[in-house]
C-alpha positions, -999 to 999 in steps of 0.1 A, spaced: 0 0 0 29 25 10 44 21 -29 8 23 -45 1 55 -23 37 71 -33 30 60 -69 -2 76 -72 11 106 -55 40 105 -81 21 123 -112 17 152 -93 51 154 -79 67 152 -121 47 175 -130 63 198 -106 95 184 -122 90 196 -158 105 223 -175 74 251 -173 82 252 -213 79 212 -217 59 202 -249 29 180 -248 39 146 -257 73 148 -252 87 152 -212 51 149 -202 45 112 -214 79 102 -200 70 111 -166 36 97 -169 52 61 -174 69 58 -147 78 70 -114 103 61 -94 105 87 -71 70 84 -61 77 51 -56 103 50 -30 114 69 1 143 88 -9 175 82 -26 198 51 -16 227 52 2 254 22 -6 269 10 22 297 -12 1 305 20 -17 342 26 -22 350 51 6 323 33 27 343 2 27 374 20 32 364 36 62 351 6 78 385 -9 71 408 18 82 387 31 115 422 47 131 430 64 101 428 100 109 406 106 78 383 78 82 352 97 107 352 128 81 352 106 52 328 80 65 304 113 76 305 135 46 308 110 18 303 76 25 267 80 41 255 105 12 233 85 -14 257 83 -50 256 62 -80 270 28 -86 289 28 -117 284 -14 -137 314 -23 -164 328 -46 -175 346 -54 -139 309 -56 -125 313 -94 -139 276 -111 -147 255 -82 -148 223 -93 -143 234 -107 -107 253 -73 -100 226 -52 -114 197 -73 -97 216 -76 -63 222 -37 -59 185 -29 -68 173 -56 -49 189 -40 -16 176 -4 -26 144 -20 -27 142 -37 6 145 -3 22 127 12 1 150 36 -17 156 45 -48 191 33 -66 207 57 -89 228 36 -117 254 40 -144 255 21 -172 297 23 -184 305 -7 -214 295 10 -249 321 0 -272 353 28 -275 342 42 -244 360 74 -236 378 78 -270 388 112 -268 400 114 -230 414 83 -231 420 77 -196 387 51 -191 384 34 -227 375 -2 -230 340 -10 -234 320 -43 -246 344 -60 -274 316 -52 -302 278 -36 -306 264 -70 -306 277 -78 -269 269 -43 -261 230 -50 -267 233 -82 -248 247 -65 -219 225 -40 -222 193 -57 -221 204 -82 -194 215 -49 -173 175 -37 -181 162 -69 -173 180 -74 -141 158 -36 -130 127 -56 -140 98 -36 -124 116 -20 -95 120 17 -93 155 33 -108 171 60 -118 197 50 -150 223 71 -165 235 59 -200 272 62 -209 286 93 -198 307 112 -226 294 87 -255 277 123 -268 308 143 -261 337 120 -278 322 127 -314 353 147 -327 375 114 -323 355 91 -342 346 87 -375 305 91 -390 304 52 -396 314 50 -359 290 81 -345 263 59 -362 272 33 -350 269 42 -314 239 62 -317 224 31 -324 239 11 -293 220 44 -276 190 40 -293 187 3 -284 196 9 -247 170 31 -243 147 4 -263 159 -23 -235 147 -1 -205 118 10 -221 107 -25 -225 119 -44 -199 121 -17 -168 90 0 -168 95 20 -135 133 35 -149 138 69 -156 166 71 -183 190 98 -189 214 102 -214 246 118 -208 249 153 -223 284 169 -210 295 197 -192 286 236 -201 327 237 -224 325 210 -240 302 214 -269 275 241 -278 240 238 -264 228 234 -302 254 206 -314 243 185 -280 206 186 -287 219 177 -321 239 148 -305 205 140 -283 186 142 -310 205 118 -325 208 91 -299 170 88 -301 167 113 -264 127 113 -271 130 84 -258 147 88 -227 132 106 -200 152 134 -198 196 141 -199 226 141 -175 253 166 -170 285 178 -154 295 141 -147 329 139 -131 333 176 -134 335 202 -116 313 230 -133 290 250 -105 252 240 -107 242 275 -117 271 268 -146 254 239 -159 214 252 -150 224 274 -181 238 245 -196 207 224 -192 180 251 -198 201 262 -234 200 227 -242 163 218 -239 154 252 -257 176 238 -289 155 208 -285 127 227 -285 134 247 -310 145 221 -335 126 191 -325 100 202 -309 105 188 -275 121 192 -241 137 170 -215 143 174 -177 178 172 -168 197 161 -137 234 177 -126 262 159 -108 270 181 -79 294 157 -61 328 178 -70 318 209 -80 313 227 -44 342 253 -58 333 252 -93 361 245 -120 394 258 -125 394 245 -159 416 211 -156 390 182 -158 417 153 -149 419 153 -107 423 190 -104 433 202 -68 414 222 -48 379 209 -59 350 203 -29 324 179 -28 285 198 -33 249 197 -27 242 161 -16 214 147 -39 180 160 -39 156 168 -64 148 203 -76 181 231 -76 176 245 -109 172 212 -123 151 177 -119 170 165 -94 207 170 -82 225 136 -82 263 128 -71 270 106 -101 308 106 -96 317 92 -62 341 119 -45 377 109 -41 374 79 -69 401 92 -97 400 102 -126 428 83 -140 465 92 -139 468 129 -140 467 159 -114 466 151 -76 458 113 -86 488 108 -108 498 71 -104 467 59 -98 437 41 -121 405 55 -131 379 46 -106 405 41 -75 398 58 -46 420 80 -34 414 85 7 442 116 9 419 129 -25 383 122 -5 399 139 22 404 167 9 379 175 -11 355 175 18 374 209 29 382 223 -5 420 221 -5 
């Protein structure tokens, strides 16, 4: 009964959600299909998260209370790879825990093919398109009917001007059939394509790019993810977006903003920059549909800046550390 209550409650609450400019048809009907946040009590907080499992196993480290208090119990994303191994158990085991407390679990789907081409510093990916879809749909499946919140493939939009048309075709249609796989197989997941940071590309080449990777679709698009741009920075971002949309497709989309690093905005350098803070733990509303860490705070970047030496994805306890204080 609590779910049904929250679910029918949840119409109201998107509506509250949508752009005031949204289109009929287009954010509208995604919202009315499903809602998640209706659904559940709040965002989930993963207790095997990296810097959760590093403060429980380094409680007289110096570092460990602050770390464990202002990052390890704040909800954040759980990233799924290739080094998430079968990913229909990992998928299904991380939503099945949300959903016996009755939270909401905010996911990231990271394995298209020539992932990160232009930065270089995460590539890898599934082997070819064909795996790619099979990942893909077992990843949906493994949701099934339980509320979610999925981000697909941060940067795939963004990493156009290092690959070829055969190959930007190519991956729009891995997109497109992602979005296919949740649409028909996780009925209560809002999906969000990933859409940059405000320097990457212009507002009207990225609705182009969203256009392209079939963002009707979706129910709305991502940005800022592992960067370090202010929210008011990409709220610009977001809204110039969703008026290109508009005003060349005739739709809009609601879009969400990783605030987990950009507490002192960006000093340009995208790669472990010093000096960064952690920001407004997730909640919905802030400009935007919801603000979301995505990137989990301290986890690297790859081997560059303060986390030269290390891998991207390893977490960095000196980095956490200090990024809680801004220095």
């Amino acid at each position: 009964m609590r779910r049904l209550l929250r679910t029918l409650a949840a119409s109201a609450f998107a509506c509250l959600l949508l752009p005031l400019s949204a289109a009929p048809g287009s954010a509208t009907t995604a919202s009315a299909q499903a809602g998640p946040i209706g659904m559940t009590s709040g965002f989930y907080t993963d207790p095997h998260s990296n810097p959760a499992v590093w403060a429980a196993a380094n409680p007289g480290d110096g570092r460990a209370v602050a770390i464990r208090d202002n990052i390890a119990s704040r909800p954040m994303a759980r990233w799924f790879g290739a080094w998430s191994g079968d990913i229909g158990a990992s998928v299904g085991s991380y939503v099945g825990a949300a959903d016996a407390v009755d939270k909401l679990p905010v996911l990231i789907a990271y394995n298209i093919p020539g992932r990160d081409a232009c930065g270089g510093h995460s590539g890898g990916g599934a082997g070819t398109p064909a795996a790619y879809r099979t990942w893909i749909s077992a990843f949906a499946s493994a949701i099934g009917s339980r509320p979610a919140l999925v981000v697909i493939e941060p940067d795939s939009l963004g990493d156009f001007s290092c690959l070829s048309q055969a190959q930007i075709d190519e991956r729009n249609g891995m997109l497109r059939g992602a979005l296919a796989e949740f649409r028909n197989r996780a009925p209560n997941t809002w999906t969000y394509l990933d859409a940059g940071n405000p320097a990457w590309i212009s507002a009207a080449t990225m609705a182009q790019h969203l256009e392209g990777a079939g963002a009707r679709e979706a129910h709305g698009f991502s940005l800022n993810i592992s960067n370090y741009f202010t929210t008011g920075e990409n709220t610009s971002y977001g809204n110039a977006i969703s008026s290109a949309l508009s005003a060349s497709y005739g739709y809009t989309k609601p879009y969400v903003i990783d605030t987990s690093r950009n507490g002192n905005g960006s000093n340009g350098e995208w790669c472990n920059p010093g000096g960064r803070r952690i920001g407004t733990v997730s909640q919905t509303g802030g400009g935007a549909e919801m603000l979301l860490w995505l990137k989990t705070p301290g986890e690297s970047d790859g081997n560059c800046g303060v986390g030269g030496g290390s891998a991207a994805g390893q977490f960095l306890p000196e980095v956490a550390y200090k990024m809680i204080f801004g220095y």
